[in-house]
DONU-505353 format. One record per residue (C-alpha): x, y, z; residue number from 0. Coordinates in Angstrom, 1 decimal. Layout:
BEGIN
GUZA      x      y      z  nr
GUZA      X      Y      Z NUM
...
***
This chain:
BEGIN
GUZA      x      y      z  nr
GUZA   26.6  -17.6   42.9   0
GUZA   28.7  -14.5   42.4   1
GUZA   29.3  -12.7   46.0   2
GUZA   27.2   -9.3   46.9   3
GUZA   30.6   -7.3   45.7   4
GUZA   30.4   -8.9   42.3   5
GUZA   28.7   -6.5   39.5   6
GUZA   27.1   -9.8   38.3   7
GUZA   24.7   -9.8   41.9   8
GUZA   23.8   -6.4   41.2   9
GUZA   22.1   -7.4   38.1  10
GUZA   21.2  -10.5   38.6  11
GUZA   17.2  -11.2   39.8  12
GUZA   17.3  -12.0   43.6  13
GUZA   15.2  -15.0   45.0  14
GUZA   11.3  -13.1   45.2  15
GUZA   11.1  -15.7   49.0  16
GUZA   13.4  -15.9   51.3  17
GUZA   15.3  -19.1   51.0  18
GUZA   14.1  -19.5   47.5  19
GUZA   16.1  -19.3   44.2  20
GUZA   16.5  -16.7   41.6  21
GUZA   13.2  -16.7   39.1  22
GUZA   15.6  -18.4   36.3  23
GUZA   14.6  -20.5   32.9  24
GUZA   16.6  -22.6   34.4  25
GUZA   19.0  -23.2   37.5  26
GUZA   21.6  -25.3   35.8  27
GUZA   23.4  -22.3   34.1  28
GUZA   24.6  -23.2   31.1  29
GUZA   23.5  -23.0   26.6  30
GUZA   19.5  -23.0   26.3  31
GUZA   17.0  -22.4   23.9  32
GUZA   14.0  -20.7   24.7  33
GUZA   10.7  -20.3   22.8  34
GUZA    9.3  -16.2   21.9  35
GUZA    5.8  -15.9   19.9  36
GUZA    4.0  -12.5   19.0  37
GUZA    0.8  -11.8   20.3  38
GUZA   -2.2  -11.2   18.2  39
GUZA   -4.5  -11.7   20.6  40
GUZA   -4.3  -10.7   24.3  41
GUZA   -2.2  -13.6   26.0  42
GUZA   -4.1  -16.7   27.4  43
GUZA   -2.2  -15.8   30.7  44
GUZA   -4.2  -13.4   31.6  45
GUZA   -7.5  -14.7   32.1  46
GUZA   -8.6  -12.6   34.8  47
GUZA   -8.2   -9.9   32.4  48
GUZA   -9.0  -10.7   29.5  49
GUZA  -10.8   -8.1   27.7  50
GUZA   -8.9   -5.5   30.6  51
GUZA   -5.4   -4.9   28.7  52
GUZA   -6.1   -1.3   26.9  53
GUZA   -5.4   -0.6   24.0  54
GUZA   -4.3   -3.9   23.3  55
GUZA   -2.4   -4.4   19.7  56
GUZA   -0.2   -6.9   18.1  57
GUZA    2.9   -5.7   16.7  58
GUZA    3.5   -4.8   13.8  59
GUZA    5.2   -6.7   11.1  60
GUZA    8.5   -3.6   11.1  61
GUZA    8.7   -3.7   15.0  62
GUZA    8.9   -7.7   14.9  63
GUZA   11.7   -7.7   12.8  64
GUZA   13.6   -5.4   15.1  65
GUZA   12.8   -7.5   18.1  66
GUZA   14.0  -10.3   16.0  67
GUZA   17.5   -8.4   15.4  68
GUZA   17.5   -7.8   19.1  69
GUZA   17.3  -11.4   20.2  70
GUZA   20.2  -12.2   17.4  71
GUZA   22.0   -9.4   19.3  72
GUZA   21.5  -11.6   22.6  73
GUZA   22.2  -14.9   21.0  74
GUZA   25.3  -13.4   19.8  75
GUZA   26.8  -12.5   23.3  76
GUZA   25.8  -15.6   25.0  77
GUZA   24.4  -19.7   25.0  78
GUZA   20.9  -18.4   24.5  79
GUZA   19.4  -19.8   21.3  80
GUZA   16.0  -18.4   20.1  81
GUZA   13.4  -20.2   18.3  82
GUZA   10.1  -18.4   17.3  83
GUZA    6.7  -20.2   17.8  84
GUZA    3.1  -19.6   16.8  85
GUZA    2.2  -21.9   20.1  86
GUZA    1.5  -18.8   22.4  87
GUZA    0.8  -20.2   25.2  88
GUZA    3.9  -22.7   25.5  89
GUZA    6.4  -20.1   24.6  90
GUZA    9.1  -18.8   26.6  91
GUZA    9.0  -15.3   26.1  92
GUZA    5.2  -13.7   25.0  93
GUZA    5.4  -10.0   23.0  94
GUZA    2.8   -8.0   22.7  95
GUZA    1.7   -4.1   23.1  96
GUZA   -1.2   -2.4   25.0  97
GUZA   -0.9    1.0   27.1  98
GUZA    0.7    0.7   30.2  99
GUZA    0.7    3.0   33.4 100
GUZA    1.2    6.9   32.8 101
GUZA    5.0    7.1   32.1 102
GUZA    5.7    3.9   32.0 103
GUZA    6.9    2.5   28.3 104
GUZA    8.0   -1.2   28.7 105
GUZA    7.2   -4.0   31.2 106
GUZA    9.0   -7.7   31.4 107
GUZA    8.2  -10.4   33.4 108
GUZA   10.8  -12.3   35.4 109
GUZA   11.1  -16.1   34.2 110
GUZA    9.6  -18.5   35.9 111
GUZA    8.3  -22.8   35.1 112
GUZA    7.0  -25.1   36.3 113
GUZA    8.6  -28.4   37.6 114
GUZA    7.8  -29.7   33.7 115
GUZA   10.2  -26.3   32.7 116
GUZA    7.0  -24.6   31.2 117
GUZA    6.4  -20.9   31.8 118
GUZA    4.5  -19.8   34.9 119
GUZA    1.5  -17.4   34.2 120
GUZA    2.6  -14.3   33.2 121
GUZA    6.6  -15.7   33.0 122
GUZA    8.6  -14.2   30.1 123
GUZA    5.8  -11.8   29.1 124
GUZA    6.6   -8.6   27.2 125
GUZA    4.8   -5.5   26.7 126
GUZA    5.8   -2.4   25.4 127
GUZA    3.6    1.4   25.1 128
GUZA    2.1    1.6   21.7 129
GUZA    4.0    4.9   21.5 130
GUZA    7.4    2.9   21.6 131
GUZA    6.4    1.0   18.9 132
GUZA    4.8    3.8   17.1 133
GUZA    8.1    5.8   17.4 134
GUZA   10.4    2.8   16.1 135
GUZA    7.3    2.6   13.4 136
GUZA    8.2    6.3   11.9 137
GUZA   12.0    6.5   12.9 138
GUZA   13.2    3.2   10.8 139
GUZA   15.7    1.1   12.0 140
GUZA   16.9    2.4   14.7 141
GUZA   15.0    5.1   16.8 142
GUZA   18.3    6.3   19.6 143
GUZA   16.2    5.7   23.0 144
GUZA   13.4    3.9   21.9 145
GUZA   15.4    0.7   21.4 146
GUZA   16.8    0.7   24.5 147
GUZA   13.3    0.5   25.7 148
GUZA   13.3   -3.3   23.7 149
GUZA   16.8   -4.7   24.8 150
GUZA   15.5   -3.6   28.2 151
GUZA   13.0   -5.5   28.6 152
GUZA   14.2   -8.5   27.1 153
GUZA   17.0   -8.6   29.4 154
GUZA   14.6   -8.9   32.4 155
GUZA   13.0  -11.6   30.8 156
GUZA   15.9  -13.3   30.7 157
GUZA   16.5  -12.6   34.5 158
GUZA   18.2   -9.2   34.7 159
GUZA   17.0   -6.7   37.0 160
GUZA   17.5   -2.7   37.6 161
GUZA   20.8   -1.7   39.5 162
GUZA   18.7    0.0   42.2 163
GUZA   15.9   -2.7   43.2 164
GUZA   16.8   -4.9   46.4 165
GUZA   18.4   -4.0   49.5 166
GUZA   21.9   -2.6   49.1 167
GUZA   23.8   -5.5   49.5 168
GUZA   21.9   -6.4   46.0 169
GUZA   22.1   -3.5   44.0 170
GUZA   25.1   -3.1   41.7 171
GUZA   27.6   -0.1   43.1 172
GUZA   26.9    3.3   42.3 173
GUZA   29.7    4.3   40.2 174
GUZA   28.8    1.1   37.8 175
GUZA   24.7    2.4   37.6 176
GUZA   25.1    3.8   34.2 177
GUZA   23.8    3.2   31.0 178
GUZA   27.1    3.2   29.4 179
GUZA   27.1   -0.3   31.0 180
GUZA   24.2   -1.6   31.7 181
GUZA   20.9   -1.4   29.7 182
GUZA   19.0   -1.8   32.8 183
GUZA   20.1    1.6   34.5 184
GUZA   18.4    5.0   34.5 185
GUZA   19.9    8.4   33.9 186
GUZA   18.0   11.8   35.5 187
GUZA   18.2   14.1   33.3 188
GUZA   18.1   18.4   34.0 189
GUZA   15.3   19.8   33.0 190
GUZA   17.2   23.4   32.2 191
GUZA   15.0   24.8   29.3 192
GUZA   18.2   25.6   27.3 193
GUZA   18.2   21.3   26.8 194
GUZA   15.4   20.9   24.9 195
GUZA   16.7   21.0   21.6 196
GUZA   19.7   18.2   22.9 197
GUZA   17.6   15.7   24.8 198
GUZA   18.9   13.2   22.3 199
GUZA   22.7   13.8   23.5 200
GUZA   22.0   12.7   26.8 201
GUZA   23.2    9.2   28.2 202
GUZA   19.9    7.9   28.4 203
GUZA   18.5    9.0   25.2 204
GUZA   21.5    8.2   23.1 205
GUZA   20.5    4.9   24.2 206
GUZA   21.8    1.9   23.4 207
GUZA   20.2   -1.5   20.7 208
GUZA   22.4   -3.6   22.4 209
GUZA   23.0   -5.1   25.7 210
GUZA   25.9   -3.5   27.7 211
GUZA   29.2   -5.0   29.1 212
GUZA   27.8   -5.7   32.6 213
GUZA   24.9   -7.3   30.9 214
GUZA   26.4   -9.4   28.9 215
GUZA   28.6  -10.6   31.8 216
GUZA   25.4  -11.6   33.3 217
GUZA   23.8  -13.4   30.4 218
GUZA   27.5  -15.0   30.2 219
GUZA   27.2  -16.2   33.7 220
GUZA   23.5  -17.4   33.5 221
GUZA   23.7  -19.1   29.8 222
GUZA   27.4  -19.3   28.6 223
GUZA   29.7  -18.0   26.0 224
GUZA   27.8  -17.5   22.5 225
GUZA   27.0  -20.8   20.5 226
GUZA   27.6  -19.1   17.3 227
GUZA   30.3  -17.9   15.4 228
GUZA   30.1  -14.0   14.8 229
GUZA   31.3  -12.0   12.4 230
GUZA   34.1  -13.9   10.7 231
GUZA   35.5  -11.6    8.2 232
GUZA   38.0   -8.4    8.4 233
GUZA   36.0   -6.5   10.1 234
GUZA   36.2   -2.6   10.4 235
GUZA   34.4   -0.4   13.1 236
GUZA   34.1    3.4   12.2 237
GUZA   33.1    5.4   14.7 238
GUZA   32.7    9.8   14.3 239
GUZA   31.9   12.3   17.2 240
GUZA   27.9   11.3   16.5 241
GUZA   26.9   10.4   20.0 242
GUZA   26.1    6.9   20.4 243
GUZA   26.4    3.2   22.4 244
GUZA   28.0    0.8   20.9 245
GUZA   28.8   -3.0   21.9 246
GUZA   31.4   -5.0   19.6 247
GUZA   30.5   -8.8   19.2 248
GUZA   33.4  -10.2   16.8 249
GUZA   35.3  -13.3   17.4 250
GUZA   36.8  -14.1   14.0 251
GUZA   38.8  -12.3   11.3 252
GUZA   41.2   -9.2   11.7 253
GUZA   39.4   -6.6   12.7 254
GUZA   39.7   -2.7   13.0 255
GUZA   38.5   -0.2   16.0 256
GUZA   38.4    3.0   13.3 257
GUZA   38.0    6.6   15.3 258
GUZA   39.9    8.6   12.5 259
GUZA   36.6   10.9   12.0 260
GUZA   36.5   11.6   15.3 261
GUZA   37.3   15.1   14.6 262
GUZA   39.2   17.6   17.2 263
GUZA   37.3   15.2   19.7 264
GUZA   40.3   12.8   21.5 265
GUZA   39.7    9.0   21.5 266
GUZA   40.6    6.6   24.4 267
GUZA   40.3    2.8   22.9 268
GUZA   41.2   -0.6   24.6 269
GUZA   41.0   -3.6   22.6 270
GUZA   41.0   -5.9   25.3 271
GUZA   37.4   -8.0   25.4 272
GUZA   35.3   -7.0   28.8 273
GUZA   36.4   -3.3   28.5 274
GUZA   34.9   -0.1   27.5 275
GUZA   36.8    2.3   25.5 276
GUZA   35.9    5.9   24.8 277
GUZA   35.2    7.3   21.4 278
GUZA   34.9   10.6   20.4 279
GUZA   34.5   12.1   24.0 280
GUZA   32.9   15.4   24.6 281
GUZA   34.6   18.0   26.9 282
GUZA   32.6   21.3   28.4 283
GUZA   34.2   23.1   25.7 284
GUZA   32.6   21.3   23.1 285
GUZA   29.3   21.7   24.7 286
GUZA   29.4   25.5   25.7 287
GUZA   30.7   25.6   21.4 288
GUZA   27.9   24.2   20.4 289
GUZA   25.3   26.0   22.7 290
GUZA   26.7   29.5   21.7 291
GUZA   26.5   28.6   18.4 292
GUZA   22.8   28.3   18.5 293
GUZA   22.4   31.2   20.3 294
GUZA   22.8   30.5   24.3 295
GUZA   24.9   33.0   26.3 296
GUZA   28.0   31.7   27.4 297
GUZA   27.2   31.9   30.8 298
GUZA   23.4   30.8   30.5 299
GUZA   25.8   27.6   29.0 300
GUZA   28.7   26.9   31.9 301
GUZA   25.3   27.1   33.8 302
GUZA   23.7   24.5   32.3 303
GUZA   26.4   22.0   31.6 304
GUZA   27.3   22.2   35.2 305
GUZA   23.8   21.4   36.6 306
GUZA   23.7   18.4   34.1 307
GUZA   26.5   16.5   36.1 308
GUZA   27.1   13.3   34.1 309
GUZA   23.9   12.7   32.5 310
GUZA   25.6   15.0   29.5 311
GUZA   26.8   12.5   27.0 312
GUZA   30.4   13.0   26.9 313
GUZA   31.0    9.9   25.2 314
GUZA   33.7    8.4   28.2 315
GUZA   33.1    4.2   27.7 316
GUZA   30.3    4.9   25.4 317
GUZA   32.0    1.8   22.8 318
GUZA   32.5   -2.1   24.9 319
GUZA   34.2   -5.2   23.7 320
GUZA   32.2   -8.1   24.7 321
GUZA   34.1  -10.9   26.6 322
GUZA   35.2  -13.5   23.8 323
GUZA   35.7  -11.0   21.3 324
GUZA   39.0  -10.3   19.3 325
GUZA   39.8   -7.0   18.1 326
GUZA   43.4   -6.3   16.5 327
GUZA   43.9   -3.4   15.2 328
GUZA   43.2    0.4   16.3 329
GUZA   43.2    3.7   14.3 330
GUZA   43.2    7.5   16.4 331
GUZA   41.9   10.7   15.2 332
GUZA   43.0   14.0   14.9 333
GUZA   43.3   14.2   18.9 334
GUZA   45.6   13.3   21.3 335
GUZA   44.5    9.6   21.8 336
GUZA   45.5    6.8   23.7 337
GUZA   45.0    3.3   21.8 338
GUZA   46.1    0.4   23.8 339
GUZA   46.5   -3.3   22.6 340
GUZA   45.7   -6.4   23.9 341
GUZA   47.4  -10.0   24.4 342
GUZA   47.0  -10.3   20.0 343
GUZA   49.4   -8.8   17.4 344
GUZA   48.1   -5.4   17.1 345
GUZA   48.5   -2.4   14.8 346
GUZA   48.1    0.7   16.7 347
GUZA   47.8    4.0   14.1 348
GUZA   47.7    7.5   16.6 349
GUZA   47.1    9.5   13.4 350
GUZA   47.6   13.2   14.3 351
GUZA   48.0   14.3   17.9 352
GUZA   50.5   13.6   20.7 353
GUZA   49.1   10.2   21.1 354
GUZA   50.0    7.1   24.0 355
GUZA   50.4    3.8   21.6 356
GUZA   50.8    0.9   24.2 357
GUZA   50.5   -2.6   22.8 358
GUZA   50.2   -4.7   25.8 359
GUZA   51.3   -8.3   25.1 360
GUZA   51.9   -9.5   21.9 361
GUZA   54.0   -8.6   18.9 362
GUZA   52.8   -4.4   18.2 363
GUZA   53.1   -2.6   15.3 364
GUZA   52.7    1.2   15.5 365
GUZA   51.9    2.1   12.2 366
GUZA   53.1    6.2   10.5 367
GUZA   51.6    7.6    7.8 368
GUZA   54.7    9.3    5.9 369
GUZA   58.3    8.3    5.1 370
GUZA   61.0    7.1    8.0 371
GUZA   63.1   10.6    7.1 372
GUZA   59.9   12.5    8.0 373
GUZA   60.4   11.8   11.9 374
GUZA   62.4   11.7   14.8 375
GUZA   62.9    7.9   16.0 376
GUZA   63.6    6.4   19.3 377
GUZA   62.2    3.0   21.1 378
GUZA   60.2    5.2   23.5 379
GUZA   58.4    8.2   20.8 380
GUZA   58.8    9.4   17.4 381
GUZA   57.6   12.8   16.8 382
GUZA   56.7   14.3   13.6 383
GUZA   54.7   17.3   11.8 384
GUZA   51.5   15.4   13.0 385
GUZA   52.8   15.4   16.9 386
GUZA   54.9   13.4   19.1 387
GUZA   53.7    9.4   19.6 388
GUZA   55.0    8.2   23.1 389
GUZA   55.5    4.1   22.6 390
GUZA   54.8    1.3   25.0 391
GUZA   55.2   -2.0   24.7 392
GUZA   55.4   -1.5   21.0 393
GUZA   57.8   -4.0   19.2 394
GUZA   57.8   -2.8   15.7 395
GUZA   57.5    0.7   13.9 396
GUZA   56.2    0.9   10.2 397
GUZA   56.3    3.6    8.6 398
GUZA   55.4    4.3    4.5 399
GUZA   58.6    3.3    3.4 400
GUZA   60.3    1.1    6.3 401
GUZA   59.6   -1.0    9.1 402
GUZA   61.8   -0.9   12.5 403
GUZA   62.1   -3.2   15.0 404
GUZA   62.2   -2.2   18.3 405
GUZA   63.2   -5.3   20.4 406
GUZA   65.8   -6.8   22.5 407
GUZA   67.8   -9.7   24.2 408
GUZA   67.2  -12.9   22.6 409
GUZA   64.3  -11.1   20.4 410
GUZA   66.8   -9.2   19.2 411
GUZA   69.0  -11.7   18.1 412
GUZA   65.9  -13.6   16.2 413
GUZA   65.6  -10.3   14.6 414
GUZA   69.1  -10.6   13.3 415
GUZA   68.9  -14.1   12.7 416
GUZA   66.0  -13.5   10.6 417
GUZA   67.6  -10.9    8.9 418
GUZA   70.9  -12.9    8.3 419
GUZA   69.2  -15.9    6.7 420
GUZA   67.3  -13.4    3.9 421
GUZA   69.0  -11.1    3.9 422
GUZA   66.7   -8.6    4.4 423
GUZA   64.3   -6.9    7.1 424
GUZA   62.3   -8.7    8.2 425
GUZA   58.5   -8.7    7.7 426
GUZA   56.5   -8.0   11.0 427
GUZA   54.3  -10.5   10.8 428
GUZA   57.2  -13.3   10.0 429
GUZA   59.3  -11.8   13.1 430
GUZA   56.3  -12.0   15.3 431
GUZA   55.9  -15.9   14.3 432
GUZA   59.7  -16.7   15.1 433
GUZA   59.7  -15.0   18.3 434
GUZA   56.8  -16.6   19.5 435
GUZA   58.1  -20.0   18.6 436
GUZA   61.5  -19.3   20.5 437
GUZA   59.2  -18.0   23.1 438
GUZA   57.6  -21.0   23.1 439
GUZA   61.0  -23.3   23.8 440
GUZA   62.2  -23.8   20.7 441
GUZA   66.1  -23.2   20.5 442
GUZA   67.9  -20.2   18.4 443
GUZA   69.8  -23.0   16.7 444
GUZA   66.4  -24.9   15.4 445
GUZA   65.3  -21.5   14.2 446
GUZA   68.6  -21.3   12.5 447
GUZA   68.3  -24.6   10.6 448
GUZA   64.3  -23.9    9.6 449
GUZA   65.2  -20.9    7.8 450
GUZA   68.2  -22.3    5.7 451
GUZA   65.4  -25.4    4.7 452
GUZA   63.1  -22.6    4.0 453
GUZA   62.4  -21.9   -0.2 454
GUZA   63.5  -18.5    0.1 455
GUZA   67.1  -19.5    1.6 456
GUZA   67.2  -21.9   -0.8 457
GUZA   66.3  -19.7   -3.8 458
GUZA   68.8  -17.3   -2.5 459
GUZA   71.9  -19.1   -1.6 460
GUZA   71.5  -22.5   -4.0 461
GUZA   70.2  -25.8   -3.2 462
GUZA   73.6  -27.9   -2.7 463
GUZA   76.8  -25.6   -2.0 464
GUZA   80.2  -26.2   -0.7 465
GUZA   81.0  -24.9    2.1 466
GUZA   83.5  -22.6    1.2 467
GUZA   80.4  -21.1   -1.1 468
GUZA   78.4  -21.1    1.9 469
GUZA   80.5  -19.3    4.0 470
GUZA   81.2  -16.8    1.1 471
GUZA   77.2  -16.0    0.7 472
GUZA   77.2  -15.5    4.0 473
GUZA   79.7  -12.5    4.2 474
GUZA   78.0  -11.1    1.2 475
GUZA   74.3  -11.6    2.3 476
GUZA   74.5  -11.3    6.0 477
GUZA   77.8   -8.4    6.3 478
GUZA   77.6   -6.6    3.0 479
GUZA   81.2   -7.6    2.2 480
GUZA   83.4   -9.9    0.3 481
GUZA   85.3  -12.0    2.9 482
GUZA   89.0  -11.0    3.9 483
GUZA   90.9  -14.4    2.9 484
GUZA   92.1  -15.4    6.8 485
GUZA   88.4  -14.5    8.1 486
GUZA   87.2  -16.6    5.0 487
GUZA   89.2  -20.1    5.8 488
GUZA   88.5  -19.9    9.3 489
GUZA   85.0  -20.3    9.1 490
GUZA   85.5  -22.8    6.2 491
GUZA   87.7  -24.5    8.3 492
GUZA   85.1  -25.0   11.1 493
GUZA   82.4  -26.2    9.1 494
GUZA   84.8  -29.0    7.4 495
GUZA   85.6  -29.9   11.2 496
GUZA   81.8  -30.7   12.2 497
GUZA   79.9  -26.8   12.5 498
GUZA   77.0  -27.3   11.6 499
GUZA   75.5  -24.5    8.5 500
GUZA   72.5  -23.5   11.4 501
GUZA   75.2  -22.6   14.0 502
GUZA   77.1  -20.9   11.4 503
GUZA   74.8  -18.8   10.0 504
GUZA   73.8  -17.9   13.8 505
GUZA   77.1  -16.7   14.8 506
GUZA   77.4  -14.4   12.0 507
GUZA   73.5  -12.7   12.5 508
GUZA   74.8  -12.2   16.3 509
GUZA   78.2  -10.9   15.2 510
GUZA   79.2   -7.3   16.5 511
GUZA   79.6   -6.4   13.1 512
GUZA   76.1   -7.6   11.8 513
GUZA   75.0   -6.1   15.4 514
GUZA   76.5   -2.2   14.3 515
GUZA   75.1   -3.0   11.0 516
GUZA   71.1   -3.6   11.4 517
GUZA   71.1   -1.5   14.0 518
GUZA   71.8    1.5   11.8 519
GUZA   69.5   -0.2    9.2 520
GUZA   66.0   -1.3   10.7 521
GUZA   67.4   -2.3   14.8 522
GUZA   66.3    0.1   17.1 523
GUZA   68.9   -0.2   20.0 524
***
């Protein structure tokens, strides 16, 4: 078990007897399938009350459906597979509707079986208010809060609890009790009259149809990584200033985190799995602008966004990468942003702004929407009419006409070496490959002799030269020159004596004179 410090413990059901263990499907964590059936009569687990659930109803053909895309959601994140039954009474998790407590608009029981692993009494059972499922009924497919009402209590069905139950050596920290990660939090929210036309853009009511990144660490921990393989294309994620929650489950394909609409509002994005990132965010300004737009006095608005503390929906880590999931590529706004890689070959575009670009690990491309001659270059920033990019860990530029490379030591010298045997830039993705193999151990000299087998060497210097022919292409393709005669028969005169072509071909991409040369060309030094 995770220790009381872990944000896992905070979430996780605690033992209901002392000495017990945590009410759990099953205590071998680990892949499992569990059962779910709708309702249509009031469950034979109640039989002391049968007849004594109000305003009991079965749901509704559109509201099953939805639960049915929320347990895909689940299965998606972690090694729970879902199989629907019509056997009510054996199945794992039991939905049904009837009206609960003043106030209250979802209930999920805690699992629980028996020493045959067949739910206890009430174990797995889930109710939701008719007026949640009257709400998703009339809103369609997605109803903001509402549906963070179902992932809720499916996630304590599955053996998640609320940040604040259990002594405080159980509950999860206060800085991590928030919706924006965790579906099983609660938000206050001010009760200033000048909100009621903006209840939807709080944290709680923006709401969330997915679970959050501490959840699905959780579910992780209790049931595994996800059996399935999701989303396998090219994926792209678009994302404007339209308040939301959003979780990213995506572990095939190239894939795009796209803020461009984002407006004037600046975008902070992290493409590393298990993190949040921050889309679209909303400042004070932007809510006293759109108060006194509709009316409300300036001051009646500093007021009110000051007393709403951080249940105002300023969209900080309101987007989360689940844990397993591989996201290349990032694309900024109009804002300054800052778009960070992660151990993948990413493309980071900043768009306008005076934007941070740090690709982590990796082979990173910052990407420039106009011609090279349209900005000021260096390694560290290039500025331009859309505003000055500061660069971090970034090993290529690419801009609409060129590409520079912006590497060094022995990545420098594949660079040229590359370069030398083509002679030509090289491609990002191509450099990125060859880097990563000499990373890997294999010699300059190797990479050298793969390149002249390659088709395009061949097609570009001949399939069976002399060496004197082979030095000449050399000066021509790799210098830009015609060889001076003495230069000429001293490298002719080294290959007849045993040098092999590789070697040679290395020693001129690593010359000084190849060195000035690229690096005036597509080398940033």
């Amino acid at each position: 078990m995770p220790g009381t410090a872990d944000p896992i413990s905070g979430l996780l059901m605690y033992p209901l007897t002392p000495g017990g263990l945590p009410p759990l499907w099953s205590q071998t964590h680990g892949p499992i399938t569990l059962t779910y059936a709708f309702c249509d009569v009031e469950p034979a687990s109640y039989p002391s009350q049968t007849g004594h659930l109000p305003g009991f109803q079965k749901i509704t053909d559109f509201v099953k459906s939805e639960l049915r895309r929320e347990l895909a959601i689940v299965e998606s994140v972690c090694g729970v597979t879902f199989a629907e039954t019509s056997d009510v009474n054996a199945a794992n998790l039991e939905f049904f509707s009837y009206t609960l407590p003043q106030g209250v608009l979802g209930m999920g029981a805690y699992p629980a079986v028996d020493a045959s692993g067949k739910p206890l009494r009430t174990a797995g059972d889930i109710a939701y208010a008719p007026a949640v499922l009257a709400t998703i009924d009339a809103q369609g497919d997605y109803a903001g809060g509402v549906h963070h009402t179902l992932i809720h209590e499916i996630l304590h069905a599955l053996g998640l609890k609320h940040p604040q139950d259990g002594t405080v050596a159980q509950q999860l920290p206060a800085a991590l009790d928030h919706t924006t990660l965790t579906a099983m939090s609660y938000s206050v929210m001010p009760a200033w009259p000048v909100w009621r036309d903006y209840r939807s853009l709080f944290f709680y009511n923006v709401g969330s149809d997915a679970p959050r990144l501490l959840d699905v660490n959780v579910l992780q921990f209790l049931y595994g990584p996800s059996q399935k393989i999701t989303a396998p294309g090219d994926d792209v994620y678009r994302y404007d200033a339209t308040p939301g929650q959003h979780l990213i489950v995506d572990s095939g394909g190239v894939d795009t985190i796209d803020a461009s609409a984002a407006g004037k509002h600046a975008s902070i994005i992290d493409l590393r799995d298990g993190t949040t990132s921050s889309i679209a965010m909303w400042g004070s300004d932007d809510w006293v602008d759109t108060l006194t737009v509709d009316g409300h006095s300036r001051a009646t608005a500093l007021t009110a966004i000051s007393g709403a503390g951080n249940a105002l929906y300023s969209g900080i880590d309101n987007l989360a990468i689940a844990t397993g999931s591989k996201i290349e590529n990032a694309i900024g706004g109009a804002a300054n942003d800052q778009l960070s890689g992660n151990a993948l070959n990413n493309e980071l575009t900043g768009n306008g702004g005076d934007d941070l670009l740090d690709g982590r690990e990796g082979f990173d491309t910052a990407v420039f929407n106009g011609p090279s001659s349209a900005y000021k270059i260096s390694r560290s920033s290039v500025s331009g009419a859309e505003g000055t990019d500061t660069l971090q860990s970034i090993e290529a530029l690419r801009f609409a006409d060129k590409t520079f490379f912006a590497v060094s030591g022995e990545d420098a010298t594949v660079a040229r070496l590359y370069g030398a045997a083509f002679g030509r830039a090289p491609d990002a993705g191509g450099l990125a490959v060859q880097i990563g193999a000499h990373t890997g151990g294999v010699p300059l000299h190797s990479l050298a002799a793969n390149f002249i087998a390659s088709a395009e060497f061949v097609a570009r210097y001949g399939a069976s030269t002399s060496n004197a022919d082979f030095a000449k292409a050399l000066y021509g393709n790799v210098l830009g020159r015609t060889p001076d005669p003495d230069g000429l028969a001293v490298q002719v005169s080294a290959l007849d004596a045993g040098l092999t072509r590789a070697q040679l071909l290395l020693n001129f991409a690593d010359s000084p004179e190849n060195q000035a040369r690229v690096a005036g060309d597509w080398l940033l030094v």
